[in-house]
C-alpha positions as CSV (number, residue, x, y, z in Angstrom):
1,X,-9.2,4.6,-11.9
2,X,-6.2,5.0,-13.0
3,X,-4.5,6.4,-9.8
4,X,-5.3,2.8,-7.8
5,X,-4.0,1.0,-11.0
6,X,-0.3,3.3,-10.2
7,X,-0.7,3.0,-6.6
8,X,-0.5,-0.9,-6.5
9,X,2.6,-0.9,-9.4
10,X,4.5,0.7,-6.8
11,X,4.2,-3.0,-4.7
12,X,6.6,-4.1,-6.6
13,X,8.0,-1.0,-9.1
14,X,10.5,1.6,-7.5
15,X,9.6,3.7,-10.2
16,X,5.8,3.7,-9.4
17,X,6.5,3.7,-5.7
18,X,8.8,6.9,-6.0
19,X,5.9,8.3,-7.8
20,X,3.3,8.0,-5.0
21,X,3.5,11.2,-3.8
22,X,3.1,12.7,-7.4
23,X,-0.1,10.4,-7.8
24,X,-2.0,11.2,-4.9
25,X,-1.0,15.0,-5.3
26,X,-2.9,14.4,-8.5
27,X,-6.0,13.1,-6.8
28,X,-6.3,15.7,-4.6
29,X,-6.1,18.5,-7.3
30,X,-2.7,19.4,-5.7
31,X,0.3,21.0,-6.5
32,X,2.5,18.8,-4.5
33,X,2.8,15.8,-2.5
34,X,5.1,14.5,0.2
35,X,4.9,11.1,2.0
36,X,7.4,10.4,5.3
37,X,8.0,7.2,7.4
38,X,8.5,8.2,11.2
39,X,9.9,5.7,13.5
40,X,8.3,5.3,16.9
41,X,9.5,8.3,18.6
42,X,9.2,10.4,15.5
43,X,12.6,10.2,14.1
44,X,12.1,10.6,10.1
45,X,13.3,7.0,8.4
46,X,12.3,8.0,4.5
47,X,10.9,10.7,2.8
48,X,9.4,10.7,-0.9
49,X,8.1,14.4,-2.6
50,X,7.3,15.4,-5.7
51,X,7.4,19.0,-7.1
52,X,10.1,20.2,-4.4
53,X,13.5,20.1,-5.4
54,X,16.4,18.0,-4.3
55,X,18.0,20.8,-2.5
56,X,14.6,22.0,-0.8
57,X,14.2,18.1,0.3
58,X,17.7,18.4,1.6
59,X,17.2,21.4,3.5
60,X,14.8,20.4,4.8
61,X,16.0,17.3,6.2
62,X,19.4,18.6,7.3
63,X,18.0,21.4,9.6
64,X,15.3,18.7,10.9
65,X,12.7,21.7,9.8
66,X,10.2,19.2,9.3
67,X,10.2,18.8,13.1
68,X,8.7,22.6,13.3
69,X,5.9,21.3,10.8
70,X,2.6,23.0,12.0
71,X,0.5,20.8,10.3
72,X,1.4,17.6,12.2
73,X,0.1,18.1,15.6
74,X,-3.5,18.6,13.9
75,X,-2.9,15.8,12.0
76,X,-1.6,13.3,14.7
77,X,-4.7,14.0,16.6
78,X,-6.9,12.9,14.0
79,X,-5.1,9.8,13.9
80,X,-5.6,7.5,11.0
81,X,-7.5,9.4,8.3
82,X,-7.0,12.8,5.9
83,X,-8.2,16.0,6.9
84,X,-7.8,19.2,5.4
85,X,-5.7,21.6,6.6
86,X,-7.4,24.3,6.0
87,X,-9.7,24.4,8.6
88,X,-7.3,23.3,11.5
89,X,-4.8,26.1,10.1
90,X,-5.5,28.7,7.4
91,X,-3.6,29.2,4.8
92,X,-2.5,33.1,6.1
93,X,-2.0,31.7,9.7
94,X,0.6,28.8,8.1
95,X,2.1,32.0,5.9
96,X,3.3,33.4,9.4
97,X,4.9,30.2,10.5
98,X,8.8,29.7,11.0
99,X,8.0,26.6,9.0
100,X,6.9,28.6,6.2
101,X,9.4,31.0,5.9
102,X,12.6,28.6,6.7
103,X,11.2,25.6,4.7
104,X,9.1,27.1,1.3
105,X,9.6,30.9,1.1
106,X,13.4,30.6,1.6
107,X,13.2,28.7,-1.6
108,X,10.8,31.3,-3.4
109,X,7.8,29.1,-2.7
110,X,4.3,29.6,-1.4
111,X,3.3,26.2,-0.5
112,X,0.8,26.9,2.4
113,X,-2.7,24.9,1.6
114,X,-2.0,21.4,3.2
115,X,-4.5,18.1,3.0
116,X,-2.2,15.6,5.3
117,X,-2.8,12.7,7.6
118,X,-0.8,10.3,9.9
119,X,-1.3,7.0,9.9
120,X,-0.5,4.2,12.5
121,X,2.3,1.6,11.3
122,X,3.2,-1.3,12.9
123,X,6.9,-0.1,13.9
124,X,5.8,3.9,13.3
125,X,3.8,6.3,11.5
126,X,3.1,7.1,7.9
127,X,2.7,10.8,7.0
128,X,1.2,12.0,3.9
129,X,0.6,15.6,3.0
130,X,-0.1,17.2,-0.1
131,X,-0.2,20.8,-1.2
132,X,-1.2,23.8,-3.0
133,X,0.4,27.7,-3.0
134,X,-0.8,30.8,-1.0
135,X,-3.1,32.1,-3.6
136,X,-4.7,29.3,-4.3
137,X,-8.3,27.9,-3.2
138,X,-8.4,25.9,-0.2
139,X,-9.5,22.0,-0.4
140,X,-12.6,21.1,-0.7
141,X,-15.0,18.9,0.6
142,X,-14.6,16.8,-2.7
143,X,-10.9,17.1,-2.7
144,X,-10.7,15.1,0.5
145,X,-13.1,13.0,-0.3
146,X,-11.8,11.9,-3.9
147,X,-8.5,11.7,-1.7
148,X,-9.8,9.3,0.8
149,X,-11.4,6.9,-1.7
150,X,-8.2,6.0,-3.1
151,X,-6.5,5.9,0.5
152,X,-7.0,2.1,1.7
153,X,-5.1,1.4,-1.4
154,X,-2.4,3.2,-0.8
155,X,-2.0,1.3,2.8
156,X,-2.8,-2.3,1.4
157,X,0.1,-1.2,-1.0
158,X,2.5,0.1,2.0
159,X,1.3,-3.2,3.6
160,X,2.8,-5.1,1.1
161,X,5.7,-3.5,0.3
162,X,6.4,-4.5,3.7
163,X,5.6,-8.4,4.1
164,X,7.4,-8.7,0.0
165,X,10.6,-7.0,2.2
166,X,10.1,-9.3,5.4
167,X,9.8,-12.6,3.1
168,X,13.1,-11.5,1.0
169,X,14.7,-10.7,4.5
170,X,13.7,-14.1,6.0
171,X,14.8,-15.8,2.5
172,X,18.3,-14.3,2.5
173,X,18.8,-15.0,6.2
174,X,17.9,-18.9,5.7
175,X,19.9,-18.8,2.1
176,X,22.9,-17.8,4.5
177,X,22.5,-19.9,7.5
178,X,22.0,-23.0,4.7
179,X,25.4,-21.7,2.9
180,X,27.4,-21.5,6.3
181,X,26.6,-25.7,6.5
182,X,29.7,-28.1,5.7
183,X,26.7,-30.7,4.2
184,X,24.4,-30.0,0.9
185,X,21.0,-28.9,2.1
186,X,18.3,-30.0,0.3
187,X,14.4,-28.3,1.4
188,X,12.2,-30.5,-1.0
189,X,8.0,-30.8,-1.1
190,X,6.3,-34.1,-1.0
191,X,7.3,-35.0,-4.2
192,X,10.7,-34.1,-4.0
193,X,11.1,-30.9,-5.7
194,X,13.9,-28.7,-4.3
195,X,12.2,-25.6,-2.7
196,X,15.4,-24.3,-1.2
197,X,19.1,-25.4,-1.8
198,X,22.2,-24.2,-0.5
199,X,25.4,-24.0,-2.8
200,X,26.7,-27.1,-1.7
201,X,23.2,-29.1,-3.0
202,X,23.9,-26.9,-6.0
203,X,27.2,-28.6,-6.4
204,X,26.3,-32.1,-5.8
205,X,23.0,-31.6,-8.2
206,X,25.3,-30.1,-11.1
207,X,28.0,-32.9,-10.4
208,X,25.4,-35.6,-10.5
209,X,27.1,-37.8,-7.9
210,X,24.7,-39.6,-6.1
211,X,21.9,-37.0,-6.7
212,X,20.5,-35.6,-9.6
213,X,17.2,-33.5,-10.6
214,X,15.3,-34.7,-12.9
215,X,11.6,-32.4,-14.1
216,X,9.9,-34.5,-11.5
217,X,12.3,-33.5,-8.6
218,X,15.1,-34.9,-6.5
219,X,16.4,-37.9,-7.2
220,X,19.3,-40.5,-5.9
221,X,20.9,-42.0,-8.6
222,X,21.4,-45.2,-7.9
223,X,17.5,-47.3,-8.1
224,X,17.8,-49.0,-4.5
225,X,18.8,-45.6,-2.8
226,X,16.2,-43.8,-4.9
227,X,13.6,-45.9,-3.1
228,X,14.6,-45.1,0.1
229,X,15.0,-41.1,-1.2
230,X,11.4,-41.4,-1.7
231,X,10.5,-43.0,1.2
232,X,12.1,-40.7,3.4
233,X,10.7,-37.4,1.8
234,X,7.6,-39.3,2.0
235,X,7.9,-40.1,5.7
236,X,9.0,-36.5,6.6
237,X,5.6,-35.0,4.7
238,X,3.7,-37.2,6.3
239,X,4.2,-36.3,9.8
């Protein structure tokens, strides 16, 4: 399908990833899709739409009117799966909402048919919610379910996203620490080929003083102090 295909270029694609919302909107038979990451005491930390406008997100973000969202208690309570909307909330009863009038019909809009669910994060929650306009047909049975098929990817893909950004955070934090030392910082496998080096390695490799890499890895230039290189790394590996 092509839909998991987009959902798991956005691991690594900002493009695709900014485009989530749009995809699983088109799953669902939507008009429009909006994903949200909540800390743990429900403050919004990022927000993705498609189909609202800029100045609608904005709104609705700078008079916190997602906070009188009638859609989310119904949808925190069903914890960790989609459900639609329509049957916790009709379309008519959402129509009379403050929600409605301050967030969509201010705008012109009649967003009020809502498939949504929260999900459990390890530092919050991930919302989802996707929509269609007053006058339209509620979801169906087979609009949840095509949504739902597609779901676990879209978590394994959140997943991810999130253990690519801890590994680049952990990398950067080492690359700095290694950068404050005075000495060149060589990390090197079993057979001596760098893995991690910090500028002043860099230095001493380009200089060639002493140390040089070769396509085989690190290597002392001198032959009796390249034996003793090699003995070392191989010493370290070994225990």
């Amino acid at each position: 399908m092509e839909a998991i295909a987009n959902i798991y270029d956005a691991i690594g694609d900002e493009g695709a990833f900014a485009r989530i919302p749009e995809t699983i909107a088109s799953v669902a038979g939507a008009r429009s899709g909006i994903v949200q990451i909540f800390d743990r005491n429900w403050e919004i930390k990022d927000v993705g739409t498609s189909y609202f406008t800029d100045d609608m997100l904005g709104r609705y973000i700078e008079h916190d009117l997602w906070r009188l969202d009638p859609w989310k208690a119904p949808a925190v309570e069903a914890l960790n799966r989609l459900i639609s909307m329509d049957q916790a909330m009709p379309a008519q009863q959402v129509a009379q909402t403050a929600f409605f009038h301050e967030n969509f019909r201010h705008w012109g809009d009649d967003t009020a048919h809502c498939l949504a669910g929260v999900f459990d994060l390890s530092d919050g929650y991930l919302s989802v919610g996707v929509h269609r306009g007053l006058a339209a047909p509620d979801f169906s049975e087979d609009d949840l379910a095509r949504t739902a098929s597609v779901w676990p990817h879209v978590l394994r893909m959140f997943e991810l996203r999130r253990r690519l950004h801890d590994a680049d955070m952990r990398g950067a934090l080492s690359g700095a620490a290694l950068d404050a030392q005075q000495n060149a910082v060589f990390v090197v496998d079993r057979q001596g080929r760098p893995q991690l080096m910090n500028r002043q390695a860099e230095a001493l490799a380009v200089a060639g003083e002493g140390l040089h890499l070769t396509a085989i890895g690190l290597r002392a230039t001198r032959n009796a102090e390249a034996n003793i290189l090699e003995q070392a790394v191989h010493s370290a590996c070994t225990r």
